[in-house]
N, C-alpha and C positions, 0 to 999 in steps of 0.2 A: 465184766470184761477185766481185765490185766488195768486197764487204767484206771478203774470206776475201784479196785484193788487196792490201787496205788495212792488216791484222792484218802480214801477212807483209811487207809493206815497213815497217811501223812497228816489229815485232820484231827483223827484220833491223839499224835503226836503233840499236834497243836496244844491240844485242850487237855493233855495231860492224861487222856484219859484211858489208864495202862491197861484195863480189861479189855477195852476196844482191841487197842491195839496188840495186843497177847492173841488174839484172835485171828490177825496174819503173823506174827513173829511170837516165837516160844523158847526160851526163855525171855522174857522182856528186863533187862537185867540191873541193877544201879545204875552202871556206867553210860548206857543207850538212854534212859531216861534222864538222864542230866545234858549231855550228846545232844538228842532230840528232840525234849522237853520244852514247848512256846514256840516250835519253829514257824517260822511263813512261807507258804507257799509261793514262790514266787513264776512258775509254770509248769506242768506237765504237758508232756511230747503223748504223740502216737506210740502206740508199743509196735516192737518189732522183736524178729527172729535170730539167731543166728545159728550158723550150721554146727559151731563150735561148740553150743549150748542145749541139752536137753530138748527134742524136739516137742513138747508137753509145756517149756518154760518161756516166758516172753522180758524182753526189756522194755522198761518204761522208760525215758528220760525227762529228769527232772531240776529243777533248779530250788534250792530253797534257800532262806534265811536264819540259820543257826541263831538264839539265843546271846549264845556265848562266843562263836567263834565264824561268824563273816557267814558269806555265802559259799556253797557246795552244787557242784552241778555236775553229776556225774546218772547211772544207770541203774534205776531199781529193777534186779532181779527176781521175777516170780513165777510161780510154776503151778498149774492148777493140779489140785487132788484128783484122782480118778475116781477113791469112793464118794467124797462126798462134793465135787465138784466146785469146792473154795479155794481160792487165792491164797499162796503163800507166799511172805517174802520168804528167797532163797541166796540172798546176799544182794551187795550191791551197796551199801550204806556207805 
């Protein structure tokens, strides 16, 4: 699911662990991993739709605990593959 999506590239973040996470986000790049790198999860919401948004894409809504700069709570965007049926993030960070 978009959430079970969301958990695993947010933990992957966690733990630093850039191949994980490369695996929903491409390039995984310096900047996002220093950004992203040790966060805490602090919740993930239900995904939902919006009409505004690729009908294929869902928002997760998320709360986390940046490393270096406070907390962030805004909406990860992701979009499932049709060939191979995985979760992408497609912004939202």
């Amino acid at each position: 699911t978009a959430e079970q999506a969301a958990r695993a590239f947010f933990e992957a973040c966690a733990r630093e662990d850039w191949d994980e996470a490369g695996k929903f986000m491409s390039p995984v790049t310096p900047n996002l991993k220093q950004y992203l790198g040790g966060l805490e999860i602090l919740s993930l919401g239900e995904a939902f739709t919006s009409r505004a948004y690729d009908p294929a894409g869902r928002f997760v809504p998320y709360q986390i605990k940046l490393k270096n700069d406070g907390v962030r709570k805004h909406n990860l965007a992701l979009k499932k593959d049709e060939k191979t049926g995985r979760w992408y993030v497609d912004g939202g960070i």
